[in-house]
C-alpha positions in Angstrom: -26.7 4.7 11.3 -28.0 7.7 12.3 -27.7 10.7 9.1 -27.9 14.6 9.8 -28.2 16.7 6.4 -27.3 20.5 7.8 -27.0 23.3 5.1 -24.6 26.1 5.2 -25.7 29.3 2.5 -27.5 26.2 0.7 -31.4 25.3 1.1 -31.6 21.4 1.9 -34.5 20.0 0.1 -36.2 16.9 1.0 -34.7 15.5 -2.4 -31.8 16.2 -1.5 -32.0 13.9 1.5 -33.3 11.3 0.2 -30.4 11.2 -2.5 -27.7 11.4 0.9 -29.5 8.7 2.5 -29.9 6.5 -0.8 -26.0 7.0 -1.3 -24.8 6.4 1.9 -26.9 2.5 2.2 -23.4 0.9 1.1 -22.1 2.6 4.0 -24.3 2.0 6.7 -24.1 -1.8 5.7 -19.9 -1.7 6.7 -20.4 0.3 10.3 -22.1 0.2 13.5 -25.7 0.8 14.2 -24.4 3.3 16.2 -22.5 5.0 14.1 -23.4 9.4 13.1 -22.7 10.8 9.8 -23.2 14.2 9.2 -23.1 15.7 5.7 -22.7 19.5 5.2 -23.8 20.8 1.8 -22.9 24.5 1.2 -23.2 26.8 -1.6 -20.5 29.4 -2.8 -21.6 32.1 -4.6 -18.1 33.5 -5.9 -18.3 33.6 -9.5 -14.5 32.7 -9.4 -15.0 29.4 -7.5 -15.3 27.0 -10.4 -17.3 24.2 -8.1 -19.6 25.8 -5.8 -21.5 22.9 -5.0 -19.5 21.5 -1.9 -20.4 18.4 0.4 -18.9 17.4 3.1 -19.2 14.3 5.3 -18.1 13.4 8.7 -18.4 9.5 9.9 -18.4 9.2 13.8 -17.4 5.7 14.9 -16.1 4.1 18.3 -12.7 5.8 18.2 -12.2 6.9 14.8 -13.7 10.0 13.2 -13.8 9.3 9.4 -13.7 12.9 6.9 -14.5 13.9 3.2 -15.3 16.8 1.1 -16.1 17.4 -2.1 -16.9 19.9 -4.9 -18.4 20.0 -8.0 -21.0 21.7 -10.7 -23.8 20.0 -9.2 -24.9 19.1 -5.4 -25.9 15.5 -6.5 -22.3 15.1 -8.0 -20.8 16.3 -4.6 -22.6 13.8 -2.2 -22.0 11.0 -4.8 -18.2 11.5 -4.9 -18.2 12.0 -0.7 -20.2 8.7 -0.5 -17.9 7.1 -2.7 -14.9 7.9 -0.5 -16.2 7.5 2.7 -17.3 3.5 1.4 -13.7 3.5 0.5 -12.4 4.7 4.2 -15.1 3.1 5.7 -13.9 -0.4 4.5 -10.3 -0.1 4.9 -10.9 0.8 8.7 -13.2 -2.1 8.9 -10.8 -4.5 7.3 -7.9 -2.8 9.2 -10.3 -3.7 12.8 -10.7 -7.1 11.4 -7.1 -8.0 10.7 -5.8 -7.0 14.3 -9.0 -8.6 15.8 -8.0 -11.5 14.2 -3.9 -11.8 15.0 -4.5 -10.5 18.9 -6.8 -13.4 18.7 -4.5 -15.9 17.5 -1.6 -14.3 19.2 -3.3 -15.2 22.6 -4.8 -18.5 21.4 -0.8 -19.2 20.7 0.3 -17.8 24.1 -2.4 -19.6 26.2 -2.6 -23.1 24.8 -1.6 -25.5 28.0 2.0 -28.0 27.6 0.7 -31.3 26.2 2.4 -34.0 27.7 4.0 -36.0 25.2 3.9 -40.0 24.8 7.1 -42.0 25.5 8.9 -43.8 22.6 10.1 -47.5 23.3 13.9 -47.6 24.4 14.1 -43.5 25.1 14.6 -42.3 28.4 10.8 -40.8 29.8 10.0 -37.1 29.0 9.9 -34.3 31.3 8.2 -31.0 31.6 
């Protein structure tokens, strides 16, 4: 999975990457290879925004585009609580691919399996198809 840390009013330090890549492992384990996250961080400097440390997260897959943001006191806190979410979205889509994998698969399995002639009983007239 590829990882782009941009910064918006907000100096990006190498720490700081290493603590997005370090908390986004869990979700490069459930996606593609060729998946692209991009994480935002931004600073607001209104004194009357309680949580100025904002993070936000975008997950680009085949088809899907996967989204979270968060704020808190503290940047760590932000990319910790966006990682957390986008595992959880992350999984459900993966489990949501899965299950209709799997019943298309079983739905044409049903639909294509050839007729099977079946054996004649003693003293019953011979089956036909």
């Amino acid at each position: 999975m590829q990882i782009t840390v941009k910064g918006r009013n907000f100096l990006v330090t190498d720490e700081l990457r290493d603590c997005v890549a370090r908390r986004f492992e869990r979700v490069s384990k459930q996606v593609s290879d060729l998946a692209r996250l991009e994480v935002e961080l931004s600073g607001e400097r209104n004194p009357s925004i309680a949580h100025g440390c904002v993070a936000e997260a975008t997950l680009h897959l085949k088809g899907v585009t996967l989204r979270a943001r968060e704020s808190s006191e503290d940047m760590k806190r932000s990319i910790g609580l966006i990682a957390d979410d986008m595992a959880v979205q992350a999984k459900r889509h993966r489990d949501r691919r899965r299950a209709r994998r799997e019943s298309r698969a079983a739905a044409a399995g049903i639909a294509t399996m050839p007729p099977v002639a079946l054996p004649d009983l003693p003293g019953s007239a011979p089956a036909q198809l």
